[in-house]
C-alpha positions, 0 to 999 in steps of 0.5 A: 599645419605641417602636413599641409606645408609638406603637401605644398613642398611636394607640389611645389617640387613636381611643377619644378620637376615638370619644367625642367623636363620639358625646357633645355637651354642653360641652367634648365630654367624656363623663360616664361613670356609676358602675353601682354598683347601689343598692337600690331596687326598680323600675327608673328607665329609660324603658324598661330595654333599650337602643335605638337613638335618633336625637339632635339638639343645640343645635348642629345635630349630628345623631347615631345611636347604637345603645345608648341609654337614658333614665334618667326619675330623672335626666332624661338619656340615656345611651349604652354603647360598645364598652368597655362603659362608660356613659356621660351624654349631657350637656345640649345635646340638644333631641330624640331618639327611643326605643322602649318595651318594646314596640317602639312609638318615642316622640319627645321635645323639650326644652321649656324648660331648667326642663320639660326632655323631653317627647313631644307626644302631640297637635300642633296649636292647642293642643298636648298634651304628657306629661312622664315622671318617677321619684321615689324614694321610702320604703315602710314595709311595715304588718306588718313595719315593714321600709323599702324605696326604690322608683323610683315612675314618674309621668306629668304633662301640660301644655297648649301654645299660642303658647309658653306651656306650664301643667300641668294635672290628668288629670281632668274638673275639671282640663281644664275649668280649663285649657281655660276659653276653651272652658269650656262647650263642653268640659263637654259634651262630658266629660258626652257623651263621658265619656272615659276620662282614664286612658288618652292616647287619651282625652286627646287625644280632648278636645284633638282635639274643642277644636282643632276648634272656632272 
């Protein structure tokens, strides 16, 4: 009998030691995750299959874990292990990287504690960062009447120079207000270039033409 509780201490013991290896945040303890499914169409995941992520910490750890997702609704990474439980990776990471749908990895940082995660999609002088979020939100269908909660994915965009950080509208107005010291010279290029300001090859277009300009 006491073999077979010390075997149990000892396993005991190796699934904590695994859980503090591959969590960071306060105290060093998981947040395991109710997946009690709720119903709401769509789904909150920046991309929804689980992929490996490199993730660095205020504490200078450097961590690689196999089975990670970022949950766009909550604004936090979360990762599985080998008890198939999920788990939260909780708030002292300030980088990772992930992989979308297609494969292609995306880098993100912590802007400031109330911005939270963001890519920069274009670095220089004057940097372009995009920010990914879900909201939940109530569609009422116009025939039936019928409601149904839907995860909404939206896209917001930021300018960043020397720290400060100011969000800014994805069209020809918003640009021209939130570049203003180069007003006149990125007016023109608006009107000359017309880039397509839906898509990111079109934003960072207008940041690339900005930084190279006296």
């Amino acid at each position: 009998m006491k073999s077979i509780f010390s075997i149990l201490l000892v396993l005991v013991c190796l699934k904590s030691a695994y859980s503090q290896n591959v969590t960071v945040g306060p105290g060093e303890k998981p947040l395991r995750i109710s997946m009690n499914k709720e119903n709401v169409d769509g789904s909150p995941y920046f991309n929804e299959a689980y992929s490996e992520s490199n993730i660095k910490t205020e504490s200078k750890k450097e961590l690689s874990l196999k089975l990670v997702r970022y949950n766009l609704y909550t604004q936090q990474l979360e990762y599985t292990d080998t008890d198939h439980a999920v788990y939260a990776i909780q708030d002292s990471v300030t980088s990772f990287s992930l992989v979308d749908s297609v494969k292609t990895k995306h880098s993100f940082v912590k802007g400031s504690d109330a911005l939270g995660f963001v890519e920069v999609i274009f670095e220089g002088k004057l940097s372009l960062l995009k920010k990914y979020i879900v909201k939940k939100q109530v569609v009422e269908d116009f025939y039936t009447k019928k409601k149904t909660a839907k995860f909404i994915r939206q896209n917001l965009y930021y300018t960043s120079k020397g720290g400060a950080i100011q969000q800014f509208q994805r069209t020809n107005k918003g640009l021209i207000k939130a570049l203003a010291d180069k007003k006149a010279q990125i007016a023109a290029y608006l009107k000359m270039e017309q880039p397509d300001l839906d898509m990111d090859s079109g934003l960072i277009g207008v940041f690339k033409f900005y930084n190279s300009l006296d």
